[in-house]
N, C-alpha and C positions, 0 to 999 in steps of 0.2 A: 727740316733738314733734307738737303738732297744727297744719296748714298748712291758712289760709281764703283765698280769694281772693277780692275786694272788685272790682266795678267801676270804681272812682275815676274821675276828671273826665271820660274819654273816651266817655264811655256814650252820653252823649246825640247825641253827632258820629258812633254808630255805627247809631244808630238806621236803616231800621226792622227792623233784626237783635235788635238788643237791645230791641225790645218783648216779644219772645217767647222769649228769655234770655237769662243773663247774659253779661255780658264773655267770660268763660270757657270760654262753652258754642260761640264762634265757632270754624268750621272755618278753616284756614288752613294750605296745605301737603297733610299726609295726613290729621294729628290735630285736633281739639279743642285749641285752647288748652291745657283742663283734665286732658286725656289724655296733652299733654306733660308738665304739669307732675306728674302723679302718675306718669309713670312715672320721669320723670328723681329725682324724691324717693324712692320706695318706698314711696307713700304714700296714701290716700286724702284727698281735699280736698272741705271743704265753701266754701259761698259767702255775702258780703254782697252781697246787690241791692237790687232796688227790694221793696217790701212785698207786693204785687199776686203775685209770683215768687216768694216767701219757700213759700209750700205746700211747690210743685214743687221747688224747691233752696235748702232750709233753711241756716240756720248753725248750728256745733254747736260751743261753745264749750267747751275746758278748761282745767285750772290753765295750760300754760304755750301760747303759742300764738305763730305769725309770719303775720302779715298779708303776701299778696302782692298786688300791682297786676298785673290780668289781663290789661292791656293788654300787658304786658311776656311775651314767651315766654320758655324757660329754655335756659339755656346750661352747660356744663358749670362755666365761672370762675362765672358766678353763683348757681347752685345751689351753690356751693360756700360761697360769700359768705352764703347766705340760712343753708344749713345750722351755720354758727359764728356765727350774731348770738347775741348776748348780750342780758341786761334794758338798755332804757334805751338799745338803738341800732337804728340805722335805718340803710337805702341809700336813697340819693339821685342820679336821675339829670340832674345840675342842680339844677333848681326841681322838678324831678318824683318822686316819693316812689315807689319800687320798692316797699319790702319794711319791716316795722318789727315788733320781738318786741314780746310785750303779755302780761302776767296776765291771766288770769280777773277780770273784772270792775274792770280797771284804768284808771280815768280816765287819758287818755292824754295828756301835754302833749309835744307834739314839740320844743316849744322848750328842752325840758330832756333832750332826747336827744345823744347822740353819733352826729354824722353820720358815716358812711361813703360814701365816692364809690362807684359801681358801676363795677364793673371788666370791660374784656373792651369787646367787640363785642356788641352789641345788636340784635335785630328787635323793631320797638313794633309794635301794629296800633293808630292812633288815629285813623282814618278811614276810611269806607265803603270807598274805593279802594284802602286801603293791601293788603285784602285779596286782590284781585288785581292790584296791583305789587308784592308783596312776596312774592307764593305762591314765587317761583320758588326763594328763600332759605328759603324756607320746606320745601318738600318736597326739596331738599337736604338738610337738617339732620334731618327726618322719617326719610328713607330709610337714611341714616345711624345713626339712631338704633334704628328698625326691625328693620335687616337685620345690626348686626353680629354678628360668629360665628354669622352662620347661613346653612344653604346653600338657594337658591332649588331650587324644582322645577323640573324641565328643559324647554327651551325648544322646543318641537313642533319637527320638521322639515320641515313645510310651513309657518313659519311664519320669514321673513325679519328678522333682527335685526341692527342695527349696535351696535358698542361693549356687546357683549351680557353685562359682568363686571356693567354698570349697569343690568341688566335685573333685577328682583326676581319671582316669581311665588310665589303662596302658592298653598297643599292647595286641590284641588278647580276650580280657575282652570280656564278654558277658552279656546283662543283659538288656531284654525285656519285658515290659510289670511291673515294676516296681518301688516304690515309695521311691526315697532316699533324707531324709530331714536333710539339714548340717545345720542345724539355730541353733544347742546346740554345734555344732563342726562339725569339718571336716571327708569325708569320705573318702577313699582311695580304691579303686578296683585293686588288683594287675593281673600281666600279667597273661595272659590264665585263668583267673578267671571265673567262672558264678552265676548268681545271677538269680534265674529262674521267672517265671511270676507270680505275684500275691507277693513276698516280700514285707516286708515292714521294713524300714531301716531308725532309727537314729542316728543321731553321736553324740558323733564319732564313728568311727568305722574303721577299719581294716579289707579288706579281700585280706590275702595273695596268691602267688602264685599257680598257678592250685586248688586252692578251691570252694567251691561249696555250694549255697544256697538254699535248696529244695524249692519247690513249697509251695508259701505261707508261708515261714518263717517270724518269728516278732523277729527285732531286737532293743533291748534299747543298747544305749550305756551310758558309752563306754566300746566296748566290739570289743575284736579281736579274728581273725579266721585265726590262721595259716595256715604254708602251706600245701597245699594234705592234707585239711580236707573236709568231706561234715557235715553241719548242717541243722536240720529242727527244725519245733515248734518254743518253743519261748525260747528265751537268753536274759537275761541281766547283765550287768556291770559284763563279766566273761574274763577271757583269755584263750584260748585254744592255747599251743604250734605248735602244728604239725603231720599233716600227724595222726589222731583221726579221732573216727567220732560218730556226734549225728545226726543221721539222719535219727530222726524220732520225731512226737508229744510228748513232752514232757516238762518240764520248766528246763531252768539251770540259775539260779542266782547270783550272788557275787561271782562268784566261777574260779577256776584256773585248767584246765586239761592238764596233761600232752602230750607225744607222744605216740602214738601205744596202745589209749585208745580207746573202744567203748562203750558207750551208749545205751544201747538196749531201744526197741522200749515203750513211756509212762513212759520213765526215768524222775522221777519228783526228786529236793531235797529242803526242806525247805533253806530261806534266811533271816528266822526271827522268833525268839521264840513267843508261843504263849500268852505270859505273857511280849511281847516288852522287855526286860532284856537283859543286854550286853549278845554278843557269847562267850564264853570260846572255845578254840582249842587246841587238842594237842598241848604241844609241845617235841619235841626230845630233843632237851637244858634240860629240868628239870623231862624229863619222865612223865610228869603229863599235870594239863590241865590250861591254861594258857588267861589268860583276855586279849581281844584283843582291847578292847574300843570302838568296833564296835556295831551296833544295827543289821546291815543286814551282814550275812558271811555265805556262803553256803558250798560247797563241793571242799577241794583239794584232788585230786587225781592222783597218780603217774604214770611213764611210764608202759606202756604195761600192766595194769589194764584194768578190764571191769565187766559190770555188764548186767544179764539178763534182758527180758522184765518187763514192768510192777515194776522197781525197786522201793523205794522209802527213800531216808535218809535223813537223821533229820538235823536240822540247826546246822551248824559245824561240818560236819563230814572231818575226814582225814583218805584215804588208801593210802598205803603204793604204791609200787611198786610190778607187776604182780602178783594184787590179783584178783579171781574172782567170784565178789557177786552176787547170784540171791534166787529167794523165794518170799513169802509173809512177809509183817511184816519190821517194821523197824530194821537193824540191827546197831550192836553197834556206837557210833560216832568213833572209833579210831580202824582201820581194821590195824593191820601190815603188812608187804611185802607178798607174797607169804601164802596167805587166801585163804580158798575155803570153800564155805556155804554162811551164810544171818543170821537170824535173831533166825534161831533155834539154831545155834553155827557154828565154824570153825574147820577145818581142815588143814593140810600142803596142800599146791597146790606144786606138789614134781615139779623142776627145769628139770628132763626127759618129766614131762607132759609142762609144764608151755612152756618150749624152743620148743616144737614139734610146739605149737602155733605163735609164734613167729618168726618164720622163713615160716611158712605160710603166716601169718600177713605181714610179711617184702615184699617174694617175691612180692605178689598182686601188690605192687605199686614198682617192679624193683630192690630192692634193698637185698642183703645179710644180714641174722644173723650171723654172721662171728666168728670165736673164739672167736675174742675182743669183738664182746660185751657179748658173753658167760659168760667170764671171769667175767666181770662189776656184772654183776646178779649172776653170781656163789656166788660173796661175798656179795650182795646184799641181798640173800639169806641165807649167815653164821651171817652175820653183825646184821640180824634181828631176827633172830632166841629165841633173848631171849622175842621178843612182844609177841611172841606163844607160847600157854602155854598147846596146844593137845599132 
């Protein structure tokens, strides 16, 4: 069976994550979306997105195929559920369309399907926030998945651990002189990882391959540290994708950062008004600013964004993708793609400067800025163009 995973309705509510990939490709917990879903299948998965992303993560259609909605992560009852659909039915959670088998080249009428209800217990991610209030069920389920029948590498003896059965460590891990307490949840050290001396670690927590925990970091969970990231100061309940870096004194709370972000040094963001009042957050969906029902929501911030030393922004702020904030003063909560300034105003951050960056940023850690993702940002850049109003 071949298994694609589609975006569907929440794409746009996820943004600015999903300008620069799909549904699928969101970290949340330990994995990828997409990396749950192929392992819990045995399977490789390709994706529907937007056209602009179609390069970078094709779809690959064959004779028999099952559409999944990527907003949906997998569960054991429903992988189970996806894996015995049949022609001509579908899961349905409510009004929200999980899962539906489909032929090669099969004009699809769902109205002449057999619905299935989804069964079981569900994690959705359909909102910027959901990815971190929902990490915490998230890297439970990860860890679990992860680790079973398998035995961790052993846990340094200078290095202090509570409830340590929920302590994971993979090959080549580092992490010396160290305090990691799994009694709120479990913690996960992934391979080639360092956790340096003097840390101090809640769970849950997640720390991804080749990343890194400066000297004397304080971490609440739960909160994950993708991969080829370094983090310092202190974090709580945030998600960091990958290959970023906050690594220096600073506070990041409730908050979600993209890839090929940096944090400069005493980057602090609020995670709670000071009048305790829900967060309103942008959203892209209604152009305006939207009730999250939260009381604590910090900072999203997109791929290849970054902000000078000594930053500082206000509870619920969302920037765009490759903006870059520095200055005194708070600036606005809602930064569009391709920003450059702070608090006294903005500017275009033109795509000749922005990509010069970026391709430095790339090499460092081995890897090309290649056309294709030129491309991605090119539009990324036209796409946003109407938030900017210089």
């Amino acid at each position: 069976m071949n298994y694609i995973l589609f975006d569907g309705p929440n794409r746009d509510a996820l943004l600015p994550f999903t300008y620069t990939r799909p549904v699928a490709d969101i970290r949340v917990g330990i994995l990828t979306i997409r990396e749950k879903w192929e392992l819990f299948l045995g399977a490789t998965t390709t994706t529907v997105t937007e056209d602009y992303l179609s390069d970078k993560f094709p779809m690959v259609e064959m004779e028999q195929n099952i559409m999944i909605n990527a907003s949906y992560t997998p569960t054991e009852v429903l992988v189970h559920q996806i894996k015995n659909l049949k022609q001509n039915q579908a899961i349905f959670d409510g009004d929200s369309m999980v899962a539906f088998y489909s032929l090669e080249d099969q004009d699809v009428d769902l109205d002449a399907y057999q619905v299935l209800n989804c069964e079981g217990s569900i994690l959705k991610i359909e909102k910027t926030w959901d990815i971190f209030s929902k990490n915490s069920d998230a890297i439970t389920a990860d860890f679990k998945l992860l680790t079973a029948d398998r035995i961790s590498e052993p846990i340094p003896e200078q290095t202090v651990a509570f409830n340590p059965e929920q302590i994971f460590i993979e090959e080549g891990a580092k992490l010396p002189l160290c305090v990691l307490n799994a009694t709120e949840g479990p913690i996960y050290i992934g391979k080639n990882s360092e956790i340096m001396e003097g840390s101090m670690v809640r769970g849950p927590f997640a720390l991804c391959e080749g990343s890194t925990l400066k000297m004397g970091t304080k971490i609440y969970g739960p909160t994950t540290v993708g991969p080829y990231s370094k983090v310092g100061g202190e974090v709580n309940n945030s998600v960091i994708f990958g290959f970023s870096n906050k690594g220096h004194d600073g506070f990041l709370g409730n908050s979600v950062i993209g890839e090929w972000c940096n944090l400069g040094a005493d980057t602090n963001n609020s995670n709670l008004k000071n009048n305790y009042a829900e967060v309103r957050l942008w959203s892209y969906e209604t152009d305006n600013f939207a009730k999250t029902g939260l009381q604590f929501c910090g900072l999203m911030m997109g791929d290849h964004s970054k902000c000078g030393i000594n930053t500082m922004f206000n509870t619920g702020t969302v920037i765009g993708v490759s903006a870059n904030i520095f200055g005194a003063g708070f600036p606005r909560n809602f930064i569009p793609s391709f920003s450059w300034g702070g608090a006294k105003g903005f500017t275009t951050y033109l795509t000749s400067k922005a990509f010069e960056v970026a391709a430095v940023v790339m090499k460092r850690r081995g890897l090309e800025f290649s056309a294709q993702e030129s491309a991605i940002l090119e539009h990324v850049f036209n796409h946003s163009a109407t938030y900017r109003n210089d």
